[in-house]
C-alpha positions in Angstrom: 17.0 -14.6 11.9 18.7 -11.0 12.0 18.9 -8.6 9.1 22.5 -8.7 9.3 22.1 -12.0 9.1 19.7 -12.2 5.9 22.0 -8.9 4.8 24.9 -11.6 4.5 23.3 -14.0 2.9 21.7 -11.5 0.0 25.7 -10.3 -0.5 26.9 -13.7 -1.4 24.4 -13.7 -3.9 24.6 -10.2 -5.0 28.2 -9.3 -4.9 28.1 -7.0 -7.3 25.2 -5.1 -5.2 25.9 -1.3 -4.7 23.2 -1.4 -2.4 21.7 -4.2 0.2 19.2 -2.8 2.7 17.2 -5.2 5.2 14.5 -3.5 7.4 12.1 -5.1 9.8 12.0 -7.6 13.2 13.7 -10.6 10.8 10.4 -12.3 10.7 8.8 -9.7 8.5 11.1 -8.2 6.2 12.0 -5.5 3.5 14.2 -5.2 1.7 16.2 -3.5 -1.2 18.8 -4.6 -3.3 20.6 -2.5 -6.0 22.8 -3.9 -8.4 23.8 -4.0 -11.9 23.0 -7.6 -12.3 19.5 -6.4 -12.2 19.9 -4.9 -15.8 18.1 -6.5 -18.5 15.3 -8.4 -16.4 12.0 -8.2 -15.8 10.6 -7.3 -12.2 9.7 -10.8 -11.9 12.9 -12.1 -12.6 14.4 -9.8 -10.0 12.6 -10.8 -7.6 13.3 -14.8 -8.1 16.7 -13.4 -7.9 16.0 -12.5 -4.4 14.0 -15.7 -3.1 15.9 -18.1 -4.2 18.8 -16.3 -1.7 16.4 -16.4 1.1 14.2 -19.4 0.0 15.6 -21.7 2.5 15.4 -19.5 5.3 11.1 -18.6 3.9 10.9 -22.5 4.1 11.9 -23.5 7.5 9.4 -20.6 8.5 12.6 -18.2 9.6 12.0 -15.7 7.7 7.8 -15.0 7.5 7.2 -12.6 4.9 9.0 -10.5 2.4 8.9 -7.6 0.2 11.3 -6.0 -1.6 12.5 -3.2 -3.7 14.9 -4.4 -6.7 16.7 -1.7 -8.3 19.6 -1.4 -10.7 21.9 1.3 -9.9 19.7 3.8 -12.4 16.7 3.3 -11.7 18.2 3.8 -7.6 19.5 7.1 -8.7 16.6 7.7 -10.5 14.1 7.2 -7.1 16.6 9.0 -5.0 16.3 11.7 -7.3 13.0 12.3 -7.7 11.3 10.3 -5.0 
């Protein structure tokens, strides 16, 4: 699987996401997703957000591993900011 290809399918469920970022061979992956629907939840929550885009691709053994970065827009502004 490519990272455009994983991109895709973390912008059809994020598409309010300022931000999608996918780096890695598309066996290993990070990646970072910034968006507003982030607001409110707990890091936890964000990142069920995430697998359950890319849970049937983690599954059929596609995608290997994951880790991510899941960000709403200020706290993205706030780590570009100040590292």
């Amino acid at each position: 699987m490519t990272n455009d290809e994983i991109e895709q399918l973390l912008r059809v469920g994020f598409p309010l996401a300022e931000e999608i970022k996918v780096e890695g061979d598309g066996n290993k992956v990070a990646v970072t997703v910034v968006s507003q629907e982030f607001d409110a939840l707990r890091a936890v929550q964000k990142q069920q957000r995430v697998y359950a885009c890319l849970g049937d691709m983690i599954a059929s053994g596609a995608i290997h591993a994951v880790s991510m970065r899941t960000l709403t827009p200020e706290e993205w502004r706030k780590m570009r900011m100040f590292g």
